[in-house]
Structures are given as C-alpha cells and as structure tokens.
LUMNU-752421 format. One record per residue (C-alpha): x, y, z; residue in three letters. Coordinates in pm, 1 decimal. Each point is the difference from the previous one (the first is absolute). Layout:
// residues N
SITE,X,Y,Z,ala
...
END
This chain:
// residues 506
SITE,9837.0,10462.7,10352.4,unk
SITE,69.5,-47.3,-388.3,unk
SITE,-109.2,213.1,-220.8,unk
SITE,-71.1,-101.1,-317.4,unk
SITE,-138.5,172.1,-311.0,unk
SITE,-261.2,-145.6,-313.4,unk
SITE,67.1,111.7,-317.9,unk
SITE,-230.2,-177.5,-221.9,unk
SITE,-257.6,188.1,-155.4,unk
SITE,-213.8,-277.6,-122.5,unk
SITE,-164.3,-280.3,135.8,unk
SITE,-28.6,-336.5,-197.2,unk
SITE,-274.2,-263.0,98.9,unk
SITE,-94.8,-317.8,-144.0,unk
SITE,-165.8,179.3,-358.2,unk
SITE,191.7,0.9,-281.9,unk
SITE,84.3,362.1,17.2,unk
SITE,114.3,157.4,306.3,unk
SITE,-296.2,216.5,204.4,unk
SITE,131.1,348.0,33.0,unk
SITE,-110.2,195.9,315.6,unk
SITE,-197.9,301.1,-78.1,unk
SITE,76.9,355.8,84.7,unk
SITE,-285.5,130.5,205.0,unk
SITE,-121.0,365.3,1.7,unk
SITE,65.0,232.6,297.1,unk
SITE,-353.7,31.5,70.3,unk
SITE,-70.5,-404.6,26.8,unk
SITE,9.6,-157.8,336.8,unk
SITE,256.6,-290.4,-157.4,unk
SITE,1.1,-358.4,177.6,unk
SITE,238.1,-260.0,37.3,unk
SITE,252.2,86.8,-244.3,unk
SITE,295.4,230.0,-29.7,unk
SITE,366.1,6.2,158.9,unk
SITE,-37.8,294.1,252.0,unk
SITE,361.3,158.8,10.2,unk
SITE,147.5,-320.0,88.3,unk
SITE,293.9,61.9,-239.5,unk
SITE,12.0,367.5,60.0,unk
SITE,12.8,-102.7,400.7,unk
SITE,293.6,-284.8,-86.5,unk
SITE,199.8,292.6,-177.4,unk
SITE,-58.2,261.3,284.3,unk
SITE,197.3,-21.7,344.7,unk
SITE,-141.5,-159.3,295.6,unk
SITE,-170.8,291.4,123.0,unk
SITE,-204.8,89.3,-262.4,unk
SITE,-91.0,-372.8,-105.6,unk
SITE,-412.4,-92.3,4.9,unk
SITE,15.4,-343.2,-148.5,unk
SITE,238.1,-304.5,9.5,unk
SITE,3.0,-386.5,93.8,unk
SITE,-48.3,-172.4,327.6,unk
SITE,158.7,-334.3,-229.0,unk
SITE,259.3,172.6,-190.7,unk
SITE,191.4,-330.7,43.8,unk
SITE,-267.0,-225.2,-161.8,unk
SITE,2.7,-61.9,-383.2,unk
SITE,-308.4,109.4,-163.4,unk
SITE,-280.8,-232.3,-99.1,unk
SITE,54.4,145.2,-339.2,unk
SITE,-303.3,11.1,-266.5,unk
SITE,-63.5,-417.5,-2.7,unk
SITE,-324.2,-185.3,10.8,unk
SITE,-244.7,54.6,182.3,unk
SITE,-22.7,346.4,-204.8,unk
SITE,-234.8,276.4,114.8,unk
SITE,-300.9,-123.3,-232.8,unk
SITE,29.4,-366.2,82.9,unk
SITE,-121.4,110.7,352.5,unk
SITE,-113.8,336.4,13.5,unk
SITE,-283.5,4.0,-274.6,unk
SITE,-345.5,-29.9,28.1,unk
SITE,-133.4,-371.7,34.6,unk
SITE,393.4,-79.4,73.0,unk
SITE,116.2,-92.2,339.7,unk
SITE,-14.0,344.1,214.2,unk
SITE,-412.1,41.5,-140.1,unk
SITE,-186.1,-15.7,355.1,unk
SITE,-308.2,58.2,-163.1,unk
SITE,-311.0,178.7,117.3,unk
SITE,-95.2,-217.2,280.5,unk
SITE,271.8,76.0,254.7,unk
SITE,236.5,-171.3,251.8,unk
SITE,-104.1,224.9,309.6,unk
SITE,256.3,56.3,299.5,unk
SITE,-191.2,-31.2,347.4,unk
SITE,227.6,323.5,168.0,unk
SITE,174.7,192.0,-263.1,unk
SITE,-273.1,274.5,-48.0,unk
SITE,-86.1,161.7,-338.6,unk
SITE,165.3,292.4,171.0,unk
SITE,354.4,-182.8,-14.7,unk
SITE,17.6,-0.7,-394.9,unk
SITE,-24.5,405.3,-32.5,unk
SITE,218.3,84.2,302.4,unk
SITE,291.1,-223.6,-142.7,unk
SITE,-78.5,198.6,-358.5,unk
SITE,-14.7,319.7,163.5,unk
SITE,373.3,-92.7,196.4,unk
SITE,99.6,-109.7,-349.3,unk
SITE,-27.9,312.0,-150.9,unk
SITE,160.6,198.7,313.4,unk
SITE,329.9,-177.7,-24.5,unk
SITE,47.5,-45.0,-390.5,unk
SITE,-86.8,203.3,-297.4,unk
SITE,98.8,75.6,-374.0,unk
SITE,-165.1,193.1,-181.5,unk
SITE,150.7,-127.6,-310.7,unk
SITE,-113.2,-383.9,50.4,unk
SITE,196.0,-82.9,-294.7,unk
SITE,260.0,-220.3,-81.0,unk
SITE,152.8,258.3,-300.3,unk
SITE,50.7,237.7,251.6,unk
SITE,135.4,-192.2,294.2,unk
SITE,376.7,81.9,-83.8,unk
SITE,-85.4,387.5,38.6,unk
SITE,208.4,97.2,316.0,unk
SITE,-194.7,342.2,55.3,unk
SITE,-305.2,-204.9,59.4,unk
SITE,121.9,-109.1,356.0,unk
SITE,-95.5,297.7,145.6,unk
SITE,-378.9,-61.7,-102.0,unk
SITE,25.7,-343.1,212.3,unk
SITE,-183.9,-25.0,346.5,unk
SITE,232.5,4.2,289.9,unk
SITE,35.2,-335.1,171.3,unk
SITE,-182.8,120.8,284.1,unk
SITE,-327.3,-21.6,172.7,unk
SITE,-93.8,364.7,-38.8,unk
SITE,-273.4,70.4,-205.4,unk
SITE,162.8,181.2,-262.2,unk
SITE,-328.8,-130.3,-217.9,unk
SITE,-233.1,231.1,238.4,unk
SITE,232.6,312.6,32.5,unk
SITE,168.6,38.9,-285.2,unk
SITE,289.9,198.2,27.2,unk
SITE,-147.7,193.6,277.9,unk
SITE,-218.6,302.9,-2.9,unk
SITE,282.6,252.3,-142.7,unk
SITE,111.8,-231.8,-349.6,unk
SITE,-369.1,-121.2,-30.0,unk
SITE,-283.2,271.3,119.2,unk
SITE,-220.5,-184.5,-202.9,unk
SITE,-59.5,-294.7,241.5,unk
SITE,-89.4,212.3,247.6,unk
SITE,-286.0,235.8,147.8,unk
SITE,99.3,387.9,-76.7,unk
SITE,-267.8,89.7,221.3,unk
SITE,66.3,-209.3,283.1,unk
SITE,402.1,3.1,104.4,unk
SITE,147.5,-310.0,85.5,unk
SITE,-285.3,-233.1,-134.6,unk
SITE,13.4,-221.0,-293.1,unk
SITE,-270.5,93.1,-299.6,unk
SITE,-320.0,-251.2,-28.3,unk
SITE,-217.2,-62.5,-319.2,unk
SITE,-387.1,25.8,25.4,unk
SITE,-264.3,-251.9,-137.4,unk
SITE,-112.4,96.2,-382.0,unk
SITE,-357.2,1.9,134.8,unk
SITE,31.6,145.6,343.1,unk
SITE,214.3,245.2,196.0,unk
SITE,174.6,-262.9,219.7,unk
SITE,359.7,-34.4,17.3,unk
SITE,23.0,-411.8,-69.8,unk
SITE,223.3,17.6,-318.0,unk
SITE,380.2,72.6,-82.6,unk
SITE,1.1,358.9,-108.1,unk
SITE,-7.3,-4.1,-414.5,unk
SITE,51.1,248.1,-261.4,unk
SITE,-242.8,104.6,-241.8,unk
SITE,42.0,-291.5,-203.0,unk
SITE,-70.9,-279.9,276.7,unk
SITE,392.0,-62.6,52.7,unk
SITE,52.7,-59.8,365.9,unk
SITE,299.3,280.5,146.5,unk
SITE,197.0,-202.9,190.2,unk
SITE,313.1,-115.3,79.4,unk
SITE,9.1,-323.5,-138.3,unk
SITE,-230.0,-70.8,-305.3,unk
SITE,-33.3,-361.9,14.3,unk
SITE,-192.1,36.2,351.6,unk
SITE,-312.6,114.7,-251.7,unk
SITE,31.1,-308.2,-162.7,unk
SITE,-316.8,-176.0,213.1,unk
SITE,-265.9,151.7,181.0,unk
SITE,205.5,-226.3,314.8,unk
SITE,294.6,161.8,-10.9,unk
SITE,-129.3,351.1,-102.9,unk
SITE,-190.7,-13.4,315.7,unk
SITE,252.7,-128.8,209.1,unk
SITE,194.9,312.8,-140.2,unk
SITE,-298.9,223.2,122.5,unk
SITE,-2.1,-194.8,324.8,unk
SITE,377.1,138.3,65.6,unk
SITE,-61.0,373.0,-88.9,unk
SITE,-274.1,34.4,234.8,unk
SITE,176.6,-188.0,270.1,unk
SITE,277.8,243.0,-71.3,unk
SITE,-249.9,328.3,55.5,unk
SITE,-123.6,-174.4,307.1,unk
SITE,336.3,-3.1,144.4,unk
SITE,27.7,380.0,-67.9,unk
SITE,-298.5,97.7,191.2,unk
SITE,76.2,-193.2,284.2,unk
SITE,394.4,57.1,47.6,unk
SITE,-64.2,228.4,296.1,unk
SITE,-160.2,-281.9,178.3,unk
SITE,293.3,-233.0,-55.9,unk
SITE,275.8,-12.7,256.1,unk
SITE,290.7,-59.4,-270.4,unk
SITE,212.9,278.3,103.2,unk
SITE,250.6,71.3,-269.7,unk
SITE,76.0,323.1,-17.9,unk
SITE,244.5,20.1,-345.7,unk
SITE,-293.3,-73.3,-239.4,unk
SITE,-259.1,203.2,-158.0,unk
SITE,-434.8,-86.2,14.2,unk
SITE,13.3,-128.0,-339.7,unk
SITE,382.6,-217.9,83.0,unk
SITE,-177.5,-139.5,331.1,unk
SITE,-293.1,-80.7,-178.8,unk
SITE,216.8,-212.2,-294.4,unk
SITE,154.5,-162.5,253.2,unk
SITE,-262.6,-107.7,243.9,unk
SITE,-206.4,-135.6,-279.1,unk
SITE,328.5,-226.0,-128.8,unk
SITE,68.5,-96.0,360.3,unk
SITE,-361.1,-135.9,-3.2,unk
SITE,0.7,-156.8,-373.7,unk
SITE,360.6,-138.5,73.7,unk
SITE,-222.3,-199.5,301.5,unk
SITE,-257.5,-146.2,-205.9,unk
SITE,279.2,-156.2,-190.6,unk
SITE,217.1,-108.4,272.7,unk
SITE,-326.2,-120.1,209.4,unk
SITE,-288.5,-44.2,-193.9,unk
SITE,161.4,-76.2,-365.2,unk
SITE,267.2,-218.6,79.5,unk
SITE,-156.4,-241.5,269.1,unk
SITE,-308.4,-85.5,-244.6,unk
SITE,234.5,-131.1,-282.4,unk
SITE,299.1,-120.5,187.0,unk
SITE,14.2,-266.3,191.6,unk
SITE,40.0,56.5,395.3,unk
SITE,329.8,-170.4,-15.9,unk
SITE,195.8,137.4,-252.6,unk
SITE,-128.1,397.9,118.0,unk
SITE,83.9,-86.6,341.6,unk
SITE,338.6,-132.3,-136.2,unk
SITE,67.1,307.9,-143.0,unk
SITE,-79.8,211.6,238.0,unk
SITE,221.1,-167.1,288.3,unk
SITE,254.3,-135.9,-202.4,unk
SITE,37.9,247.7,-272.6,unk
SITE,10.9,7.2,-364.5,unk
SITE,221.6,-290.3,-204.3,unk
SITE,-85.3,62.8,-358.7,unk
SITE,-44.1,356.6,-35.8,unk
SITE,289.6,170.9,218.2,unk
SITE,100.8,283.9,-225.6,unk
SITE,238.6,304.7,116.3,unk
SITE,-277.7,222.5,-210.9,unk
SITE,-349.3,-46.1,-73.9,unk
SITE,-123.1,-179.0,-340.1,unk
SITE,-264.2,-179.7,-120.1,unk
SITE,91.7,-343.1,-126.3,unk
SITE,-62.3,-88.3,-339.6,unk
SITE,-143.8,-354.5,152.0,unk
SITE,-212.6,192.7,238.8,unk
SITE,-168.2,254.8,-248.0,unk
SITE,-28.6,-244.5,-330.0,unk
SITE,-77.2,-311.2,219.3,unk
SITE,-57.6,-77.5,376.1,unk
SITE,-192.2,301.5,35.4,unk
SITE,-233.7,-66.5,-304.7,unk
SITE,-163.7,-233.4,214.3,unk
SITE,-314.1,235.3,19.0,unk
SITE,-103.4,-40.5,-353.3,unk
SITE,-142.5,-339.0,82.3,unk
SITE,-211.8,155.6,235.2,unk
SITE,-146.9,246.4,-223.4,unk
SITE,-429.9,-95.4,2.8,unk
SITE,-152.6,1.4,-369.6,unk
SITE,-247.2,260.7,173.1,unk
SITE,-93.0,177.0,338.8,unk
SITE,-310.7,135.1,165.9,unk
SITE,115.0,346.2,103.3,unk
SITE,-269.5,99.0,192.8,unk
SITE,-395.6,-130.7,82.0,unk
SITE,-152.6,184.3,-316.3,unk
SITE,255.8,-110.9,-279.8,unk
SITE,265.2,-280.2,-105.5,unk
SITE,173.4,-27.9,-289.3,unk
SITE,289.4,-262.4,-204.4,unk
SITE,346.7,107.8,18.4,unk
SITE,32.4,117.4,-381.5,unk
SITE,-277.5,-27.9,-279.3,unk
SITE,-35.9,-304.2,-190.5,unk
SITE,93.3,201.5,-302.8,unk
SITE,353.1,118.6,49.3,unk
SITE,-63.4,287.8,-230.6,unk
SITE,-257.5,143.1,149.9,unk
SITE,37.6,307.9,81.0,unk
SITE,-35.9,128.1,407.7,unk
SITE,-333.2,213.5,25.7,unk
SITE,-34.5,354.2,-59.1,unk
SITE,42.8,177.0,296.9,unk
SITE,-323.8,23.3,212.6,unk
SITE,-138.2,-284.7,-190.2,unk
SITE,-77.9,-348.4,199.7,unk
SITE,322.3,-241.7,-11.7,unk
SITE,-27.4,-342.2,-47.0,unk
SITE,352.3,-142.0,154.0,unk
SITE,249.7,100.3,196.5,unk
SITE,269.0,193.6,-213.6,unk
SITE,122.0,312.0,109.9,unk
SITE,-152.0,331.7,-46.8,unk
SITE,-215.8,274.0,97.2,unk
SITE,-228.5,-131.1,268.0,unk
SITE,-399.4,43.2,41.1,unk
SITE,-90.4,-3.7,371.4,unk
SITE,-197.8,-318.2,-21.9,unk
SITE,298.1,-143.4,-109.4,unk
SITE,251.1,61.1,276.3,unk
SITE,158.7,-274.9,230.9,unk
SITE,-168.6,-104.1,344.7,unk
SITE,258.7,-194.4,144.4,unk
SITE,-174.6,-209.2,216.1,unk
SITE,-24.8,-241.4,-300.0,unk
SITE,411.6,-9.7,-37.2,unk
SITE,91.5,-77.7,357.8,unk
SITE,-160.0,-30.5,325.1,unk
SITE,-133.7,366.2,106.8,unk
SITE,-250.7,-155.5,237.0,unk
SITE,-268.0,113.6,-256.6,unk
SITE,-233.3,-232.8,-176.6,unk
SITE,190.1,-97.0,-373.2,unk
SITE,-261.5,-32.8,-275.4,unk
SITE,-181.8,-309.8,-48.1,unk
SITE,185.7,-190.4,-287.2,unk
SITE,340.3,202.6,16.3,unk
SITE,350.7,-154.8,26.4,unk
SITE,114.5,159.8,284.7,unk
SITE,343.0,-227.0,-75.1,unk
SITE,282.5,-16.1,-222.7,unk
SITE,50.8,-292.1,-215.7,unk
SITE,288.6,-234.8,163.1,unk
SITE,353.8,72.8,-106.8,unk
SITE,57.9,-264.0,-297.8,unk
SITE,72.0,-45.6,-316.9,unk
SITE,-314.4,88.6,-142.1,unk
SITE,-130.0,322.9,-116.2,unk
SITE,-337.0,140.1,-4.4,unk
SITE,-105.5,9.1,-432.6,unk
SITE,14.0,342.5,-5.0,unk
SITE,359.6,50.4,47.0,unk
SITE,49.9,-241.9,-273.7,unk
SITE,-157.2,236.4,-253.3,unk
SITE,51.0,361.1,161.9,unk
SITE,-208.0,301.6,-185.8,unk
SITE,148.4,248.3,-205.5,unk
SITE,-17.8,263.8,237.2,unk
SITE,268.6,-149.5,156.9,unk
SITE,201.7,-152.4,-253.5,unk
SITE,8.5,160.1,-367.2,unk
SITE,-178.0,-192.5,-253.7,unk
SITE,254.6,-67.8,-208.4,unk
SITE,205.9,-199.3,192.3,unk
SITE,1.3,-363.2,-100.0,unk
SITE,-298.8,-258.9,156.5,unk
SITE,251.4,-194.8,196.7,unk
SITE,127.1,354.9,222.6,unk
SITE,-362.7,71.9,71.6,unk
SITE,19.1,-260.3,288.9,unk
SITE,128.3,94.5,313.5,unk
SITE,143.8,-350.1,74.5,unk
SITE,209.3,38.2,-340.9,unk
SITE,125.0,324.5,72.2,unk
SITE,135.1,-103.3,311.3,unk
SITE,177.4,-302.7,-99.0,unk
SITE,136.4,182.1,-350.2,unk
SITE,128.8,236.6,295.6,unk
SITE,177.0,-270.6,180.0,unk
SITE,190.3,-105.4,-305.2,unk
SITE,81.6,380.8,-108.1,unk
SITE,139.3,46.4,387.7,unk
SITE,206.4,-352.1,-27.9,unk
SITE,-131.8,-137.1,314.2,unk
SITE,117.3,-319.1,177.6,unk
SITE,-253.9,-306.6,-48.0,unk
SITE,-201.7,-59.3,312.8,unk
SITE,174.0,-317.3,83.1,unk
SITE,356.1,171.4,9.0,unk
SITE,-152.4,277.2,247.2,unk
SITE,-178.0,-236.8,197.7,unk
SITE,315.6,-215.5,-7.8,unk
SITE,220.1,326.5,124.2,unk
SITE,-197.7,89.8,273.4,unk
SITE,3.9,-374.1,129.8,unk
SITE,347.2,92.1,8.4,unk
SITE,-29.3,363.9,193.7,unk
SITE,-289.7,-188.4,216.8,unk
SITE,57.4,-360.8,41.1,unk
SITE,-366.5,-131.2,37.4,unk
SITE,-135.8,172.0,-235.7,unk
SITE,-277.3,-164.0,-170.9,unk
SITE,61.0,-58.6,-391.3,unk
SITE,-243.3,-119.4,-217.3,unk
SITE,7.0,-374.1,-214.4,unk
SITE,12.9,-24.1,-335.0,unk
SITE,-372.7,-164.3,36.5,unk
SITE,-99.0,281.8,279.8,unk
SITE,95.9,269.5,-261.3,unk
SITE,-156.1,-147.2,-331.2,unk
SITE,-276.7,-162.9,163.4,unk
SITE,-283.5,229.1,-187.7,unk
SITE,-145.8,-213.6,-235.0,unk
SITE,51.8,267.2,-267.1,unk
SITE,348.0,9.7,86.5,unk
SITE,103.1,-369.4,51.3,unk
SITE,177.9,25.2,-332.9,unk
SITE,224.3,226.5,92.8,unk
SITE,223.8,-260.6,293.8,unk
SITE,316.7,-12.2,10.9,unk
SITE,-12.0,420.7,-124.3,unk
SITE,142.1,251.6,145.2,unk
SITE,-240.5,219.8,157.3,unk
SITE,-15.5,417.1,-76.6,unk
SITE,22.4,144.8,407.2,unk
SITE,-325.5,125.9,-0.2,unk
SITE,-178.1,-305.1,-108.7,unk
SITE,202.3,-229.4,281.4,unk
SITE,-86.9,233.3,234.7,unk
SITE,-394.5,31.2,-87.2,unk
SITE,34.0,-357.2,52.5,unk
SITE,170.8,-23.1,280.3,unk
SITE,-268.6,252.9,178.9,unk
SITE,-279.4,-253.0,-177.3,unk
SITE,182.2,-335.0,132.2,unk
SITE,156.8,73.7,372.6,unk
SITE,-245.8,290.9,128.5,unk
SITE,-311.5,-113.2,-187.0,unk
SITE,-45.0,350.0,-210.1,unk
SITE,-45.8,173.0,333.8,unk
SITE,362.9,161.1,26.2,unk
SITE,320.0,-48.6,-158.9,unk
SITE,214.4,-251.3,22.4,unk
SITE,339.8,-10.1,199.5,unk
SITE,152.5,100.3,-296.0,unk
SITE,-198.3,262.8,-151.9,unk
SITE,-112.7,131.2,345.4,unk
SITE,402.2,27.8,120.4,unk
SITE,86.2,246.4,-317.0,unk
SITE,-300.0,214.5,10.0,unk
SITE,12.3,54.1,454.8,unk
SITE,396.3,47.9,-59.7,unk
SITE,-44.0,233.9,-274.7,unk
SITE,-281.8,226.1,159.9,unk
SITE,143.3,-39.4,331.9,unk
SITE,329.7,129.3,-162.6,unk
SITE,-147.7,280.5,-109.5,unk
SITE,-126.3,140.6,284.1,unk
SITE,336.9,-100.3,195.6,unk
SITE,244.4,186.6,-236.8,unk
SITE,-209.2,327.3,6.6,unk
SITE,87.9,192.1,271.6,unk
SITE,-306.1,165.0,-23.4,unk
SITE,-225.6,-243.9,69.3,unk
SITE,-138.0,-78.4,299.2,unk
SITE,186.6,-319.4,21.9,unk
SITE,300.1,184.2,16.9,unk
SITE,-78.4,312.0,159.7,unk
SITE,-199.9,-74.3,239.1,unk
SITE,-83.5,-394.2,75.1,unk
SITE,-189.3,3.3,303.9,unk
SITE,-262.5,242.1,-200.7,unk
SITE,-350.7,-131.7,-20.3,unk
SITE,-305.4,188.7,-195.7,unk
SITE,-192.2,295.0,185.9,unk
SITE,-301.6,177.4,-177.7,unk
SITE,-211.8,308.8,192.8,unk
SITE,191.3,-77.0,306.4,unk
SITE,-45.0,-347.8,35.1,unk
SITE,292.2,-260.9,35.1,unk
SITE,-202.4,-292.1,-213.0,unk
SITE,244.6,-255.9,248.4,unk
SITE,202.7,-165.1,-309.6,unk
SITE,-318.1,-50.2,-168.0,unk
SITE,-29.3,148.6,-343.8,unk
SITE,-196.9,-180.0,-272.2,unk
SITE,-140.1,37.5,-335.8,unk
SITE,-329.8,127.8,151.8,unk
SITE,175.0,209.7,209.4,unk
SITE,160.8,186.4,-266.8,unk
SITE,-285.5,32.5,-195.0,unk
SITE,-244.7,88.2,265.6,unk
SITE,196.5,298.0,98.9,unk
SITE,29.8,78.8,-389.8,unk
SITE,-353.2,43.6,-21.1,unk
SITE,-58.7,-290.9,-232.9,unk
SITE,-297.9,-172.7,-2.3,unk
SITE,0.5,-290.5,214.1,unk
SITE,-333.5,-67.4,139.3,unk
END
C-alpha cells in the first residue's frame, strides 16, 4: 500500500480562472467534495490511517480535458434527464441503503478542502468498519442524547409533527434531526432508512431473552449493538452485494480472496470512496411515491426554496421534520409482497453515466448559495473531486487490474466515448468514476457494475468486515440471523429487516 498525500488547495478547470472549492458550514449535509483526512491519514502511522490509495503506483490523470463542466453540467454529457433509464432488479431500495453504508464508513465534518491538512480532524473520521457508528453515536455514555432516558438500552425515536407516532428521527426544537450522522437527514429516503435502524435496534432489546446467543461478557444494551450489526453486516454481505455485483466476481472473492484491497489495517480507498462507490448517484430517481396518498420530486424546481415549515404539507423529498402522511411505505422501494402504488418507480435508475436533473442543480439546503453555478451539480463535484484526490484515469486502472486479473474486461476507446455527447472526447483519458459508470452502462447493461467497478467496491466492503474482528465475519462465520426465536435459515432480506422494524410494508 502507498500512501500518498494532496496538497493542492485549488482546483483549476477549463474557465479562465481556477474554481475554488467552497468551505461548507458544519450544519450542511456537504456532497461530493472535500479531501476527508486523506493527508492527515498519509502523515499518521498505519494504525491510525482512514484513507489512502488502492493505485498508489499509478500516475494521476491530473486536471486535463475532459474537465468537470465539460461533462458534469446540466444539458452536458452526465444530464439523464427526467425520463429515466430504469433497471429491471436493482430496487429503489438499493440507492438509499448504499447512501446510508456511505455515511457509516466515511465522514468529515469539515467537507472542505482548506481544512483537509488539519491532523486533529482524523479523529472526527468514521472508522473503516461496518458498525453503525452513524446510528449509535459514540454510545449511550458520550452521547445520551441519541438515546431513550426513559427506556434503558433503546435508541430515542422522533414523532410525526401532526400525530403522536414515532415515524421520524428524533429532532430538537428547531427541526434538526439528533443523530449521529447529519447527512442521513438529508432525504426523506435516507432519514427513514435511519428510523428504520433505531427501531430495529429497540426490537432487538425486547426480544434478547428469546434469542439463544449466549455471550455472557456483554451488557443488554452491548448485545443489542451487536446483534443489530451482525444483522446489518448481512444485508450487505447477502442482500447488498449480490444485487450490484456480478455473481462471478463476489463468488471470486469469496473463495479466492481479496487481490486489490489486501491491507494489514483497515482503510477506505481514496478510489473506492471518490469513485467506484459513487456508482449510486446514477441511480438516484428525479422523484418517488413514498406511500399510496402522496409522491413528490426529489428537490424543488426552485433550488432556493426553502423546505416547509414544520407541520406544513411538503412538496419533495428533502429532509426534515416529517407529517405522518408523509412517511415511507416500503412496499413501493423493494418487494415487501405488498401492493406498490399505481404509477411509482419501485426501481433505481441503471448504474450509468447519467444523472437524474436534479443532482445537476442541487438546492440550497444542501449546498450554500454562494457557491459558484458549476459546484451546484453533483456530477461536477464529483469529478472536481477526482482531480483534487489525483486519481489514476480509468484506462490505467482498468489496464492494472488486467494485470492483477488477466481476463479482465477493459473497455475500447469507442466502448468508453461512445455517448453521443461524449464522442468528442476519444482518444481522452477518462476520470475513474466516469470509466467505471460506463463500464456498468456497457458490459452489465446498467443493471450492476461492471468487472471493474464491481471488483473494488465487493473487495473493499468485504474487507471491511474481514479485518474487524468484531464482525460477524470474523467472529463468528457460521452465524446466520435469528429474531424472536426463530433461525430465518440464511434468509435475511430487505423486507425482513424492515418488517421486524415495524416499518410499513403492506
């Protein structure tokens, strides 16, 4: 493993003047931009390290055409428009899950290039592990306020603004969500997802005496934590994975081993967090039908409108408090066996290069409003990232894993270029999230990621789990879920999990 540190502070692109990255507020959810300890992990010792390079060998694509606007803005190249590429098996459910793992295994609260050479702010950083440090916080003795003073060992819920039922993230008296990770508030999605996991957590609690895990060195609450990670560390080792990697390469792993990512100590690649695992953005819907009675766009036309008052009527699907009417049935995200909604998208949008419009342009509850037009897009942000980070073009990864894997299938020149928006561009090198969009769009038809793409993110997660000796990978392999009792026989899905939650589903 090489480490290797960025110290530019500024960004150029193809405008006369270079684009400098905004600082974003504490109290924004930030996307796509911002170096997230990577230099404070390259100074640190081996140990204490959160980022660094799967590639450290390969030369970076360095800040040459395409730039970030000639494919990231809107009408450019990455615009999917409103009218959507729809996968036929990745379900809507997919898109938030992947966020929600996102924003378990990395976070700065900084998000800000000026501040990415401050050592102290590695200890703010997610650990590289699948552990839900987003849900619990610190734990229940460094952060009471996640938790339910009046009933030990559970995690506090949030009730409606128009009725006493317990459907939202708890909030403060201002509407901001009290949880671990403030970015999981950022979409109604998410935010419920987030809900989904603290009431699956108080579920475990009540029924612990009817489990027949018999460790005897752990407190209620400690049993609890860890029976709810075992189960969450399952969905992404058997429901996650298998519906956006290819059979192949996951079975490949998981007999053969890991090839790419074989650290002593757990990390999360720079490659992995600023590219290959971006791959859910360009499943993102421009709207959703959250339950039978209302359905809404992603974000408001007008990015600076302002989210409703709470206990008023919302009219997308930003963060914030939550009516009742306005909470999630599931059944219209994945297959609960419930009816979905006539008219909803019950799937993601294939993995591409195309985003949904409203990514291109995101509101300024997300992203302040002073930062400059071309940063509002998603798409941008992400490929101003990839030059900031000095990642390796596409075609040199691709051409290094050929290596590691002969086989491997690399992309043409005509294969990679062949959007007619970006046919001018062959003969370039590619940024590493773009090829590998495109290589998820050209050799698995949208409907999973490519050999490439698929190979970093399973080796990566898979990783994870492996190098934590307390997950149930490595504790305890032959574990399989058990709720009330009942050994669910290797079977635990989406619906699963959120059945027992309490969701609704039906």
């Amino acid at each position: 493993m090489n480490w290797q540190a960025d110290e530019r502070l500024r960004v150029t692109t193809n405008t006369q003047s270079p684009l400098e990255l905004q600082p974003l507020a504490s109290s924004r959810k930030g996307h796509g931009i911002g170096l997230r300890g990577i230099e404070a992990a390259a100074a640190s010792d081996q140990q204490e390290a959160r980022f660094g390079r799967l590639f450290g060998d390969l030369k970076p694509r360095g800040d040459v055409a395409p730039f970030p606007q000639d494919l990231g803005m809107p009408k450019g190249p990455m615009d999917g428009g409103l009218q959507r590429n729809n996968s036929t098996s990745l379900f809507a459910v997919m898109t938030y899950f992947g966020q929600f793992v996102d924003h378990d295994i990395t976070f700065d609260p900084t998000s800000s290039l000026e501040r990415q050479q401050d050592p102290a702010a590695l200890r703010n950083f997610r650990t590289p592990a699948l552990e839900l440090d987003s849900v619990y916080g610190a734990g229940p003795a460094a952060h009471p306020f996640l938790y339910d003073q009046l009933k030990p060992d559970k995690l506090l819920l949030g009730r409606a603004t128009n009725h006493p039922a317990e459907v939202d993230v708890p909030r403060n008296a201002q509407g901001v969500a009290i949880i671990g990770d403030p970015r999981n508030d950022a979409t109604l999605m998410v935010a419920q997802l987030h809900v989904a996991f603290l009431k699956f957590h108080n579920t475990v609690v009540d029924q612990l005496a009817s489990l027949s895990d018999d460790a005897l060195d752990e407190s209620k609450f400690e049993k609890a934590q860890r029976l709810v990670r075992w189960h969450y560390q399952w969905l992404v080792l058997h429901e996650f994975l298998p519906a956006i990697i290819d059979n192949t390469t996951l079975d490949d792993i998981l007999k053969n081993g890991r090839k790419l990512y074989q650290p002593a100590c757990a990390f999360i690649p720079v490659e992995f967090s600023a590219a290959a695992y971006r791959f859910g953005h360009s499943m993102v819907q421009p709207g959703y039908a959250p339950n039978d009675a209302f359905g809404a766009p992603l974000f408001p036309p007008d990015p600076n409108a302002p989210p409703p008052e709470p206990g008023q009527p919302r009219s997308d699907l930003r963060g914030g408090p939550l009516r009742f009417e306005e909470r999630i049935n599931w059944k219209n995200f994945v297959d609960t066996g419930g009816t979905p909604t006539p008219g909803s998208i019950r799937f993601a949008s294939k993995i591409d290069t195309k985003l949904s419009p409203p990514l291109l342009n995101l509101p300024t509850s997300l992203i302040p409003g002073n930062v400059p037009a071309a940063l509002r897009s998603l798409a941008v942000r992400n490929l101003q990232r990839d030059v900031a980070l000095q990642l390796p073009s596409g075609q040199d990864v691709a051409n290094h894993v050929a290596e590691v894997l002969p086989g491997t299938r690399i992309l043409s020149d005509a294969e990679l270029w062949g959007d007619p928006k970006a046919t001018q561009f062959k003969g370039s090198a590619a940024p590493l999230w773009y090829y590998l969009l495109r290589e998820a769009e050209v050799v698995a038809n949208g409907e999973k990621l490519g050999p490439i793409g698929g190979r970093i993110v399973a080796e990566v997660l898979i990783g994870l789990l492996d190098l934590d000796r307390s997950s149930f990978r490595a504790r305890r392999p032959d574990w399989t879920p058990e709720i009330a009792g009942r050994k669910l026989d290797k079977r635990f899905s989406f619906p699963d999990f959120l059945r027992i939650a309490g969701s609704d589903v039906d």
